[in-house]
C-alpha positions as CSV (number, residue, x, y, z in Angstrom):
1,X,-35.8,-17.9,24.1
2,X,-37.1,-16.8,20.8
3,X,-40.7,-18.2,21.8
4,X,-40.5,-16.7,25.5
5,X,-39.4,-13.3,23.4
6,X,-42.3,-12.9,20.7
7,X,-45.2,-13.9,23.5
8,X,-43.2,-10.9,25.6
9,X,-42.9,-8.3,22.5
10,X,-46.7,-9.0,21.9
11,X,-47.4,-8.1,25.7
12,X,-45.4,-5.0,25.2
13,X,-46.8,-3.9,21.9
14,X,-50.5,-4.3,24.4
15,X,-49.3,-1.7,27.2
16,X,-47.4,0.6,24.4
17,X,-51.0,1.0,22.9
18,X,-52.5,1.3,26.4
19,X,-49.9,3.8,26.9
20,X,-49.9,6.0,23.5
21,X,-54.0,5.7,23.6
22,X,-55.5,9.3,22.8
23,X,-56.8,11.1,25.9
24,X,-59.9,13.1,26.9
25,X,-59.3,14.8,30.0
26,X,-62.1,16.3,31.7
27,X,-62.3,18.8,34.8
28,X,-65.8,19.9,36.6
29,X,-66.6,22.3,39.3
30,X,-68.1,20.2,42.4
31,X,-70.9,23.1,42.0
32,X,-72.2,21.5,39.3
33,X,-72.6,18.1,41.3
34,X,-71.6,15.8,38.5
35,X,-72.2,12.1,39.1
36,X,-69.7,9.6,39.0
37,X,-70.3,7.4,36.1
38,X,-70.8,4.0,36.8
39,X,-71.0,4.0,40.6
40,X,-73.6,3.4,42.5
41,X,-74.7,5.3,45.4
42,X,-77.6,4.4,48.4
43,X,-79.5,7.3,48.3
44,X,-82.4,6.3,51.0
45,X,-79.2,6.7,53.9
46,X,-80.1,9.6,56.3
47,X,-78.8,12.6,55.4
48,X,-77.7,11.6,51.8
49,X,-74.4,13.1,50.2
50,X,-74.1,12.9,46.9
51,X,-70.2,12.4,45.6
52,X,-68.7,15.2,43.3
53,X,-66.9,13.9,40.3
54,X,-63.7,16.5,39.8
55,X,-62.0,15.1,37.0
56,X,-62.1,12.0,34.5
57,X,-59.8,10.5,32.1
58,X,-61.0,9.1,29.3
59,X,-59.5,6.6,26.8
60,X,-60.8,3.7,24.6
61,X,-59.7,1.0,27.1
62,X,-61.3,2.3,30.1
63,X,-62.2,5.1,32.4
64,X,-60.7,6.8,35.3
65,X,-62.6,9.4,37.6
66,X,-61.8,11.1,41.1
67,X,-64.3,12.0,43.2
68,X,-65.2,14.0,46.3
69,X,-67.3,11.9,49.2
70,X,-68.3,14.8,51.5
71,X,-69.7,11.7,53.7
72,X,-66.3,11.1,54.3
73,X,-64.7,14.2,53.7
74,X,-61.9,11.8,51.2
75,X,-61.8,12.0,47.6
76,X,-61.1,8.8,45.5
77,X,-60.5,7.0,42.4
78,X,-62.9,5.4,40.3
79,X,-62.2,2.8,37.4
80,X,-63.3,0.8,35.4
81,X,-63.1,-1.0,32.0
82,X,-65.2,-0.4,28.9
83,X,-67.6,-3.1,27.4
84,X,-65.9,-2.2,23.9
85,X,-63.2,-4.1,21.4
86,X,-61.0,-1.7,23.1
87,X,-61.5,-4.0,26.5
88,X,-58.5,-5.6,26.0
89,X,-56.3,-7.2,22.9
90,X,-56.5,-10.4,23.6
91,X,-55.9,-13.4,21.8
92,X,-58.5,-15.8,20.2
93,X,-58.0,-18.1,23.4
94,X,-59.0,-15.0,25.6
95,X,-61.6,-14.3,23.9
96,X,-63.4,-17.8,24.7
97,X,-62.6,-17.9,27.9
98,X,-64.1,-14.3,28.9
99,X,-67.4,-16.0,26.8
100,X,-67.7,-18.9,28.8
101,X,-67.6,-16.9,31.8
102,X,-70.0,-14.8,30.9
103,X,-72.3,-17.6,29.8
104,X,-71.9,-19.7,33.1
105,X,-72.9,-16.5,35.3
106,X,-76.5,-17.7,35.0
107,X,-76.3,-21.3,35.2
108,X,-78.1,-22.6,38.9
109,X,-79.4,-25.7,39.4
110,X,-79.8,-28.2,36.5
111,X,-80.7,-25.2,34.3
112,X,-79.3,-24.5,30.6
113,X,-75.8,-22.3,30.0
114,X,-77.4,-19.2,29.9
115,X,-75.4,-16.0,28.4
116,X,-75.5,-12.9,30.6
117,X,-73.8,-9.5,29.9
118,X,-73.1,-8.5,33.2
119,X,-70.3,-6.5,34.5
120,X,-67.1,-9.1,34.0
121,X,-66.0,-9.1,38.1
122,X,-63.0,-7.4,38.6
123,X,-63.8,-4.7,35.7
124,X,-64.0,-2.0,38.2
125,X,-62.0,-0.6,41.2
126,X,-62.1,1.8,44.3
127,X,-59.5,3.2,45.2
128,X,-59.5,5.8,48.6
129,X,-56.7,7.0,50.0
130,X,-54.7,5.4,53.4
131,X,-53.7,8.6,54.2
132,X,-54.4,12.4,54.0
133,X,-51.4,13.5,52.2
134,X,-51.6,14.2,48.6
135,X,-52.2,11.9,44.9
136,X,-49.3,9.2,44.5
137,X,-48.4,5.6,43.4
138,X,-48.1,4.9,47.4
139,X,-51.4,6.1,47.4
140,X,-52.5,3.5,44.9
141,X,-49.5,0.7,45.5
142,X,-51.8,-1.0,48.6
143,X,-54.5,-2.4,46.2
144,X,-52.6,-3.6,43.5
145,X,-51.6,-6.9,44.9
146,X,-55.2,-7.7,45.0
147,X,-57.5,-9.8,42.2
148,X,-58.7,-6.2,40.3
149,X,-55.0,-5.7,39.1
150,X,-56.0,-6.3,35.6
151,X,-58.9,-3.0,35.9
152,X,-55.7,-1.0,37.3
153,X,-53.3,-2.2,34.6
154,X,-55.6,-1.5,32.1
155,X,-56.6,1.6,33.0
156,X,-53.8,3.1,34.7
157,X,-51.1,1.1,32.7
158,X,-48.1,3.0,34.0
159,X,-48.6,1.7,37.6
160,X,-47.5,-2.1,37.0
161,X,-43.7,-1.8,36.6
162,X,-41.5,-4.9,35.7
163,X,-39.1,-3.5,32.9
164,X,-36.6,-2.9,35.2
165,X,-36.1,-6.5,36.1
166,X,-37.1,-7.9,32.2
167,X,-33.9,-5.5,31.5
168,X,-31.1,-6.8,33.9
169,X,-32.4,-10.6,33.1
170,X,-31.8,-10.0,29.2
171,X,-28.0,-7.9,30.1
172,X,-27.2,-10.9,32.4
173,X,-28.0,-13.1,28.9
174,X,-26.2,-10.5,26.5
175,X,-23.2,-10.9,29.3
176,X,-23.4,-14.2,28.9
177,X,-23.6,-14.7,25.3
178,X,-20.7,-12.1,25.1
179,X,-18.7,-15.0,26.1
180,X,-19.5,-17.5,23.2
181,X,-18.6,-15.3,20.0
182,X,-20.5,-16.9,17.1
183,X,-23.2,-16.3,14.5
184,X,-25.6,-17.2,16.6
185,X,-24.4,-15.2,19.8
186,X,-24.2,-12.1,17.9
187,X,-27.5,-12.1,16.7
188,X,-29.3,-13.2,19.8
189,X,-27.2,-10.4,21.5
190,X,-28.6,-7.5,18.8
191,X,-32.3,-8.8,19.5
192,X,-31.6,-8.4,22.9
193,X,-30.2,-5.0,22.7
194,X,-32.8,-3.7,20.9
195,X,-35.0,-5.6,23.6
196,X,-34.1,-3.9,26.1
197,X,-34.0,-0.3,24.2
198,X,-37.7,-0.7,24.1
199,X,-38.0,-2.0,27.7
200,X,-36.3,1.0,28.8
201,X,-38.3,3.2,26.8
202,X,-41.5,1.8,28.2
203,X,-40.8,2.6,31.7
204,X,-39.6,5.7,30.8
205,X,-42.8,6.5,29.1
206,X,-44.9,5.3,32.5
207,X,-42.9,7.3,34.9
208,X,-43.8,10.2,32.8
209,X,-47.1,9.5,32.5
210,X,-47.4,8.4,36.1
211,X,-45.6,11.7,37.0
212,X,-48.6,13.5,35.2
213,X,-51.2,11.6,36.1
214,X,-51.3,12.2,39.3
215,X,-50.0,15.8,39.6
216,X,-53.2,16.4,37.3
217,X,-55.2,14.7,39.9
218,X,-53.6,16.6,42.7
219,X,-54.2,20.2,40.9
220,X,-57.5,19.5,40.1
221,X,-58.6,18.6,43.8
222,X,-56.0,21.5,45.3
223,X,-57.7,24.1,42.6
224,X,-61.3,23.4,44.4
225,X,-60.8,22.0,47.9
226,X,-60.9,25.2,49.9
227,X,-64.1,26.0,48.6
228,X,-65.3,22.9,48.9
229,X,-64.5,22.6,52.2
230,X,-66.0,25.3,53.3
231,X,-69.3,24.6,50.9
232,X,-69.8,21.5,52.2
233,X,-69.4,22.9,56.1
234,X,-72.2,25.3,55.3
235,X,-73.9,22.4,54.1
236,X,-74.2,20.5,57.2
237,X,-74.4,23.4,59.5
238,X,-77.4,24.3,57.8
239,X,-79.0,20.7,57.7
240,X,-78.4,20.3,61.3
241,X,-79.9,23.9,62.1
242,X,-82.7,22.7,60.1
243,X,-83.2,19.2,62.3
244,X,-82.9,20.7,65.2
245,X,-85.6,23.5,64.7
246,X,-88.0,20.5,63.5
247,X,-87.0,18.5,66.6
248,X,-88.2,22.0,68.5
249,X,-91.1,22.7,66.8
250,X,-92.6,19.1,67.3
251,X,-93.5,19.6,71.0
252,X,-95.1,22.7,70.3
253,X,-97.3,21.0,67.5
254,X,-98.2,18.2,69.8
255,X,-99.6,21.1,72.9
256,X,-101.6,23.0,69.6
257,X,-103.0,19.4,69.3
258,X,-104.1,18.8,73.0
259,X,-104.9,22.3,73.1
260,X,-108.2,22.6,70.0
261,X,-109.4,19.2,71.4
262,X,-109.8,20.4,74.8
263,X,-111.7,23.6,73.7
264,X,-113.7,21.0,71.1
């Protein structure tokens, strides 16, 4: 129990720092057409949107950002972790391993381990909405079953919740200890009371932060999408105005054509 318990209060004391991380919020007009870091758009598609980028959150672990796909008409999430000391605190064991992964990305054939620094897979995530109804953890619950949890947990820490369940599994022990009164109970039952004081206070702390998360992300897309809307209408009114008065003028150029050789 005591070994189960330290290897659990060191996994805590990682999403409490994950959690308490400072914050820099930032909101842009889609006017100003801001990229979204990090992702990668075909631009040689016909008729090419670029995506907006409303809003980012910014910590030392990772990075969060919504943006706007007039394409699709959706908006979405976009995360992904940092390449920093910040990645994740992990023990000396992780540590290797993420190495040897990284140096056996390269290795084909009967060549040498080579070391590569590309993206670690699973560091990012996009995330789009099932349905049109506003920012939620429903919105995000679909995709975190899949193998990018760790990118979500890590960047949106407040969406994995098991404290709940760690907390009635350590009051059914303190229940049961109550029964043997010794030393020994007593004791374990005041580590687990004060075990499950912090477990409680954890997912109180990420349904407040999950609360805010999201109404942030809802306000910031609610603030704008009116205008948007209607921008991005104009847009493609006027771009198929435009292809259609090329389509008609090409006849027109071809008879001008046929017309100066015939008097040549």
């Amino acid at each position: 129990m005591g070994g189960i318990t330290r290897k659990k209060q060191r996994e805590k004391r990682e999403a409490l720092a994950r959690l308490t991380a400072p914050q820099h919020l930032t909101t842009t007009h889609f006017l100003e057409h801001r990229k979204v870091e990090g992702y990668e758009q075909d631009r040689e598609v016909h008729d090419f949107y670029g995506c907006d980028r409303l809003w980012k959150l910014e910590t030392v672990y990772g990075r969060v950002q919504m943006g706007y796909d007039p394409k699709k008409g959706q908006s979405f999430l976009f995360a992904n972790l940092k390449t920093s000391i910040y990645n994740n605190a992990a023990s000396r064991e992780q540590r290797k391993m993420n190495e040897r992964e990284r140096m056996k990305t390269l290795k084909t054939g009967t060549q040498n381990i080579a070391y590569s620094a590309r993206r670690r897979a699973g560091s990012t995530v996009l995330v789009y909405k099932a349905e049109n109804k506003p920012w939620s953890e429903a919105s995000v619950a679909p995709y975190l079953g899949r193998v990018n949890l760790e990118t979500l947990a890590q960047t949106m820490p407040f969406l994995v919740r098991g404290e709940h369940a760690e907390a009635a599994e350590a009051r059914r022990e303190y229940r049961r200890l109550d029964k043997t009164r010794n030393a020994q109970s007593l004791a374990q039952q005041t580590q687990l009371s004060h075990w499950v004081d912090r477990l409680e206070a954890i997912f109180l702390l990420k349904e407040q932060q999950s609360r805010l998360f999201f109404r942030r992300l809802n306000t910031a897309i609610d603030l704008q999408k009116a205008k948007m809307f209607e921008y991005y209408r104009n847009v493609k009114k006027n771009r198929a105005r435009a292809a259609q008065a090329v389509q008609g003028m090409k006849p027109n150029e071809e008879s001008g054509d046929g017309e100066e050789r015939t008097d040549n």
